[in-house]
N, C-alpha and C positions, 0 to 999 in steps of 0.2 A: 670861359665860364659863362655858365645859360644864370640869370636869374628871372623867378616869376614871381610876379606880385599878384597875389589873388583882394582883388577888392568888390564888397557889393556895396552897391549903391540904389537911392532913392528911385524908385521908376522914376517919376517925374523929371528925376533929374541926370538921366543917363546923357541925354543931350549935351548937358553943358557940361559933363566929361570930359565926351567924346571932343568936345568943341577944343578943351583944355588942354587937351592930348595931344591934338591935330597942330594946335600950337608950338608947343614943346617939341613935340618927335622931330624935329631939324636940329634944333640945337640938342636936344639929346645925343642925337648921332652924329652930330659933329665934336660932340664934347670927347677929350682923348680919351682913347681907353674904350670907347664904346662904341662897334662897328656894327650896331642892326638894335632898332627899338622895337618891335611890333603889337598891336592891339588883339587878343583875341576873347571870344566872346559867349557864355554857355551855352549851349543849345538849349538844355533845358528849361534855365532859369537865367533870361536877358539880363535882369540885376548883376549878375555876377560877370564881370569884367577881368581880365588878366593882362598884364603888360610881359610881354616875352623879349628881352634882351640882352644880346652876346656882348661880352665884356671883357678882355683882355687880361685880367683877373683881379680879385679882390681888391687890391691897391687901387685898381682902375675905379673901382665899382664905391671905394670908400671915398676918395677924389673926388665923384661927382656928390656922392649925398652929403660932403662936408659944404659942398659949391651955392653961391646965390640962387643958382638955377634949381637946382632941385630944393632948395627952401620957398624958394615961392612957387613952385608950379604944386607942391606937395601941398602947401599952405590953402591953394584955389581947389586942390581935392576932394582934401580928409573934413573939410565942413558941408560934403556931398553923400559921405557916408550913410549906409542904412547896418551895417555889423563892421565889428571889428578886420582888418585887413592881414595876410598873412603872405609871409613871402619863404623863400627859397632859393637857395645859391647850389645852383648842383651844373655837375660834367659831363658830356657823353664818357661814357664805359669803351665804345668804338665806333 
């Protein structure tokens, strides 16, 4: 299972995202259930950030967001917001 998280954020404060991320994404991908986290990034509009990662599937995916880890790394996030964030749990087709 691919899920993608679409967030924008504060220009000012895309940095300490990125910083937040760079953190996490080890223990993310170490966390069971979730074998690739990755960052990508809009061309058009640098605020908007998305997190790309394969998951084992849903159980996997629920596992982590009930977890300490993803309460505090979400926590140092979402008060970097500039719009509301949206995400997606979808499958390749083939």
């Amino acid at each position: 299972m691919i899920r993608i998280v679409k967030m924008t954020f504060k220009t000012e404060l895309i940095n300490d995202f990125i910083a937040v991320f760079e953190n996490a994404k080890p223990k993310i991908e170490a966390f069971p259930g979730c074998s690739k986290v990755d960052l990508i990034q809009d061309i058009n509009d640098p605020r908007i950030i998305m997190t790309h990662s394969i998951w084992d599937g849903p159980e996997a995916l629920e596992e982590y967001r009930h977890s300490e880890l993803f309460k505090s790394t979400w926590a140092k996030t979402k008060i970097l917001f500039d719009d509301k964030p949206q995400a997606w749990s979808v499958e390749k087709i083939r």
